[in-house]
Each structure stands twice: as structure tokens, then as C-alpha cells.
C-alpha positions in Angstrom: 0.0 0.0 0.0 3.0 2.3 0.9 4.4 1.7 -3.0 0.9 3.0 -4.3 0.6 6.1 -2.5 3.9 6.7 -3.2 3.0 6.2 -6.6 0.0 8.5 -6.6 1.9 11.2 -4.9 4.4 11.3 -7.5 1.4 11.1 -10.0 -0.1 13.9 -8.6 2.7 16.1 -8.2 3.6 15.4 -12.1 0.2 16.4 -13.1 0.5 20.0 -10.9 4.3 20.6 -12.0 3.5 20.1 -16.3 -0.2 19.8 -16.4 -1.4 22.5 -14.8 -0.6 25.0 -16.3 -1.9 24.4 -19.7 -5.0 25.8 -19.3 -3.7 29.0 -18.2 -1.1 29.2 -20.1 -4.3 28.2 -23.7 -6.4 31.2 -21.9 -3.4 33.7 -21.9 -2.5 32.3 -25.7 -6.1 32.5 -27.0 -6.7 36.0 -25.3 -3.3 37.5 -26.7 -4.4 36.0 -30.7 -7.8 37.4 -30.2 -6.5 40.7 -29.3 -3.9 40.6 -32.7 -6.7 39.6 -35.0 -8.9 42.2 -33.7 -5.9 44.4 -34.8 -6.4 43.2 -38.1 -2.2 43.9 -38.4 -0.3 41.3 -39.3 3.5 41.2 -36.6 6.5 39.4 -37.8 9.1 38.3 -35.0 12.4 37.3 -34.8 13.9 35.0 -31.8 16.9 33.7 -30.5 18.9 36.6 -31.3 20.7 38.9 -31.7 23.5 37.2 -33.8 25.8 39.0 -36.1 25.3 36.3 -39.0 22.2 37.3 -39.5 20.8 40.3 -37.0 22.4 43.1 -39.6 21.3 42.1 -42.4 17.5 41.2 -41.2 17.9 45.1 -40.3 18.8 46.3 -43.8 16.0 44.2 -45.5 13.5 45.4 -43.0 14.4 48.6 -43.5 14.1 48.4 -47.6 10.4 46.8 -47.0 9.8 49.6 -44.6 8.5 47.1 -42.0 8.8 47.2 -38.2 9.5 43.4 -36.0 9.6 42.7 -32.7 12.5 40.5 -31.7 12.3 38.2 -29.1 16.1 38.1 -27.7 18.0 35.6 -25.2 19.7 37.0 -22.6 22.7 35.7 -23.1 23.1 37.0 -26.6 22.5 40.4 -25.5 25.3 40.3 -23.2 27.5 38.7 -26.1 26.4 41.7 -28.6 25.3 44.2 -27.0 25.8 46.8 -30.3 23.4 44.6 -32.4 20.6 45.0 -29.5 20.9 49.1 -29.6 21.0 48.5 -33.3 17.5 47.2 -33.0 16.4 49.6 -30.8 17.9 52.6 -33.1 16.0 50.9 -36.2 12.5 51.4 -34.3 11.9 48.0 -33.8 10.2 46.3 -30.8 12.0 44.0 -28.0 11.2 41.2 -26.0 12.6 38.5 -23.8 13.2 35.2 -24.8 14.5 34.1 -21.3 18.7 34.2 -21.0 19.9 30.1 -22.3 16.4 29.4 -24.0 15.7 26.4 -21.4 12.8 23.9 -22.0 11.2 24.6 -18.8 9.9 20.5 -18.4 13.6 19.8 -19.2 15.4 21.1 -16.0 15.3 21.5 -12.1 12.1 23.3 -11.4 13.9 26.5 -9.8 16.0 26.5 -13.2 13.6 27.7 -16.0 12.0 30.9 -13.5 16.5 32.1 -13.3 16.7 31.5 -16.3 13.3 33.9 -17.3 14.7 36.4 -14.8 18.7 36.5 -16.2 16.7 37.2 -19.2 14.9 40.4 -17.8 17.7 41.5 -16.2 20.1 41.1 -19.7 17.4 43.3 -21.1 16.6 46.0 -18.2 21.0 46.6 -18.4 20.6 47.4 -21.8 17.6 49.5 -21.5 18.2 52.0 -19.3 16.9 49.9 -16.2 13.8 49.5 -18.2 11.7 45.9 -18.4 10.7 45.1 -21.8 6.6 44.8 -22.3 6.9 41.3 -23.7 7.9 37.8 -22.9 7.6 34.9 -25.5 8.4 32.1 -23.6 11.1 29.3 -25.0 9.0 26.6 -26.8 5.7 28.5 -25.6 5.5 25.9 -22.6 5.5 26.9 -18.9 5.5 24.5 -15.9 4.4 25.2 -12.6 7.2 27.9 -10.9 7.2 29.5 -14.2 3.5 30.1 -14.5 3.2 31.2 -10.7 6.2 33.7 -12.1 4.1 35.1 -15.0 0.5 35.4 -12.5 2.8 36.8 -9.4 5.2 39.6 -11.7 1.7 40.1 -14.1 4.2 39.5 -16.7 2.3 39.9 -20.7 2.9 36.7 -22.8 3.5 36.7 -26.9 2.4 34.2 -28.7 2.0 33.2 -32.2 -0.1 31.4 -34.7 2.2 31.0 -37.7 5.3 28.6 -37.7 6.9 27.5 -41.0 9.9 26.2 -38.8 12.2 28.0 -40.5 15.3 26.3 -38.4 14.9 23.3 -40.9 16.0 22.6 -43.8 13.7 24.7 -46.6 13.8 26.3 -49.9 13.0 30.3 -50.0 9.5 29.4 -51.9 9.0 26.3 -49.7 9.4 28.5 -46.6 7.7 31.5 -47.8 4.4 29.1 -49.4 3.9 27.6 -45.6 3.6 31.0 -44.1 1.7 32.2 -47.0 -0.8 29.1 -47.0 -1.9 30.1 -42.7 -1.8 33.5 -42.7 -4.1 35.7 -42.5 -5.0 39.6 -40.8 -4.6 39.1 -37.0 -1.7 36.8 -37.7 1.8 36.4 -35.7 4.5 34.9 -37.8 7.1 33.4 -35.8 11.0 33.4 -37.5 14.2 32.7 -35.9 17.9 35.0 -36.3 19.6 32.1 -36.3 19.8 29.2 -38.2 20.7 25.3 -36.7 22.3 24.4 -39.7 24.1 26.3 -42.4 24.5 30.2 -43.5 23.1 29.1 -46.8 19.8 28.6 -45.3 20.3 31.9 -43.3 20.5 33.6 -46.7 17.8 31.7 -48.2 15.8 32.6 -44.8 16.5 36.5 -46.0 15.3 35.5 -49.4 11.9 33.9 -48.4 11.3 36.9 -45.3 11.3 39.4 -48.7 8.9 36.8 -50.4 6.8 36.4 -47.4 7.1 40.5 -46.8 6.1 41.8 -50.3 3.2 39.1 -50.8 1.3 39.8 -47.6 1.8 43.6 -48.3 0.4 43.0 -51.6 -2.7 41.2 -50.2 -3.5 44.9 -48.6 -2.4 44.0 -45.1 0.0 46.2 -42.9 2.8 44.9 -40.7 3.1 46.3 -37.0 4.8 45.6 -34.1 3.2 43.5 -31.4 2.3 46.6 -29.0 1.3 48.3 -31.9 -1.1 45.9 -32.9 -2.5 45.3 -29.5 -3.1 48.8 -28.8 -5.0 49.2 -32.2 
């Protein structure tokens, strides 16, 4: 009988620590898209970064399509390159966390995924003048139980998104562009990545299919803003 209730104990406290928070964490998701369709707007954003393979020149093209991003950055990249973040900034664009090592929070000691949120805020708030930024896209989108009593206690505003064309694989410009193209629509969140897990070829292709992606949508009639401009439309 002891082995049982051991058993449901450990059962129980599994189902608090992972599955507990996904219905918070699907009401905050569902709230956040509803507000960005009202919007009608359609935001592009950029994680993992910033990374000087690829950070500059996502700059220069957005600055030809005269279109403003929010990037979601990791801590510890800011702290590597701290000139590309002001270079953001000084282009008008919108920043957000990304947490400081990108941590799958069911993947580590439960203490580890909440420092690792917070080094993130705190690489951000050195940068920016002892500011917080607004946003917070979580890594992977998941939370477990410390992190979502972190969100609730610090009132901290989620990003989501409702486009992925998982640009980190493998993927031709027009295969890449055609999957974001194919689930878009106004309201919609595209989520891309600064860096790329395999070569710079398919960083430069990535550049490639953003300009594909960019100049279609705008051609469709829809405007591009950045995630706080869209929710306060």
C-alpha cells in the first residue's frame, strides 16, 4: 500500500508541475491572438537573437520593406552583442525577452527555468536603461508550474504566435515563404528565428523567403506592426 501512495503522490505532483498549467497558459494564448486579430495587423518576430550572422542584415532588409519586427532576444546573446541590440532599438523595432539560455522549462530543475526567465529580464533591463521590456515569449511556448506562478505573481504579458513555417529546418526560399503564406491571415503572428541550426546558406535563403513572405502579404493589402502596436490598435 505504501508503493501505491507513493506512486499516486508522485502522480499527482507530475500532473501539478506540467499539467497545470496548460489551461492558463491556452487562456493567456487564445486572449493574446484574439486581441492581434482584432488588430487586423499582421506582426513578424524574430527570436533567438541577436546574432551577427544574421541580426544586420534582417535590419537592412527590413528597413528596404519599410516594416517594423519585434525581436524576441536571449539573454545571453544580448550580453554577447550588445551593439546589435541598440542597433534594433535605433532601427524602431520592438524588443522582447526570450528568457537568458532558452531552457525547456519541463527539461530542467524546477527552480531552473524561473533564473533562467529572470537573467533574461535583467540582460534586457542593463541594456535598456533599467527599463523591463513589455513582452515575454516564452522558450518553446511551454511553462511549468514555478514558471506560470512567475508570470501570474510579476503580471508578466505573454506573446504568442499562430504561424510557424519552422524556418530552423532545412527549406527552400519558396517552400518556406508558401507555408507562411498558406496560414496567414489579418490578425496573424508569424514566428521566425535570427539564427539558423544548420548552415548560413539557409540563413541567406531565410533573408530570401522573409522578402517573399514581406512583399506578398503587403500585396494582399495588409499592414505589418509591431506587437504593441497591434495590441493597442
Amino acid at each position: 500500500m505504501t508503493a501505491i501512495y507513493i506512486v499516486l503522490s508522485l502522480g499527482v505532483l507530475v500532473g501539478l508541475y506540467f499539467i497545470l498549467p496548460y489551461w492558463p497558459r491556452n487562456y493567456l494564448r487564445r486572449k493574446f491572438l484574439r486581441a492581434i486579430k482584432e488588430s487586423g495587423f499582421v506582426c513578424l518576430t524574430f527570436d533567438d537573437g541577436p546574432n551577427p550572422e544574421s541580426t544586420p542584415e534582417i535590419l537592412d532588409l527590413l528597413e528596404e520593406l519599410d516594416v517594423k519586427a519585434t525581436f524576441f532576444l536571449t539573454g545571453r546573446n544580448i550580453q554577447k552583442h550588445p551593439e546589435l541590440y541598440q542597433d534594433i532599438i535605433k532601427h524602431d523595432h520592438e524588443v522582447g525577452e526570450h528568457g537568458y539560455r532558452h531552457v525547456h522549462p519541463w527539461g530542467c530543475l524546477p527552480f531552473s527555468a524561473v533564473k533562467d526567465l529572470i537573467r533574461g529580464s535583467t540582460a534586457i533591463k542593463e541594456e535598456n536603461r533599467g527599463k523591463n521590456s513589455f513582452w515575454l515569449r516564452l522558450p518553446y511556448g511551454k511553462l511549468n508550474l514555478i514558471t506560470l506562478c512567475y508570470v501570474l505573481l510579476y503580471r508578466r504579458k505573454l506573446a504568442f504566435w499562430n504561424v510557424d513555417p519552422r524556418d530552423y529546418l532545412p527549406q527552400t526560399p519558396e517552400q518556406l515563404s508558401a507555408s507562411v503564406l498558406t496560414h496567414f491571415k489579418g490578425g496573424s503572428v508569424i514566428l521566425l528565428h535570427e539564427t539558423s541550426l544548420h548552415t548560413n546558406e539557409s540563413t541567406k535563403g531565410n533573408l530570401v523567403a522573409i522578402k517573399m513572405i514581406v512583399q506578398e502579404i503587403q500585396k494582399r493589402g495588409y499592414t505589418f506592426a509591431t506587437v504593441s502596436q497591434a495590441i493597442r490598435e
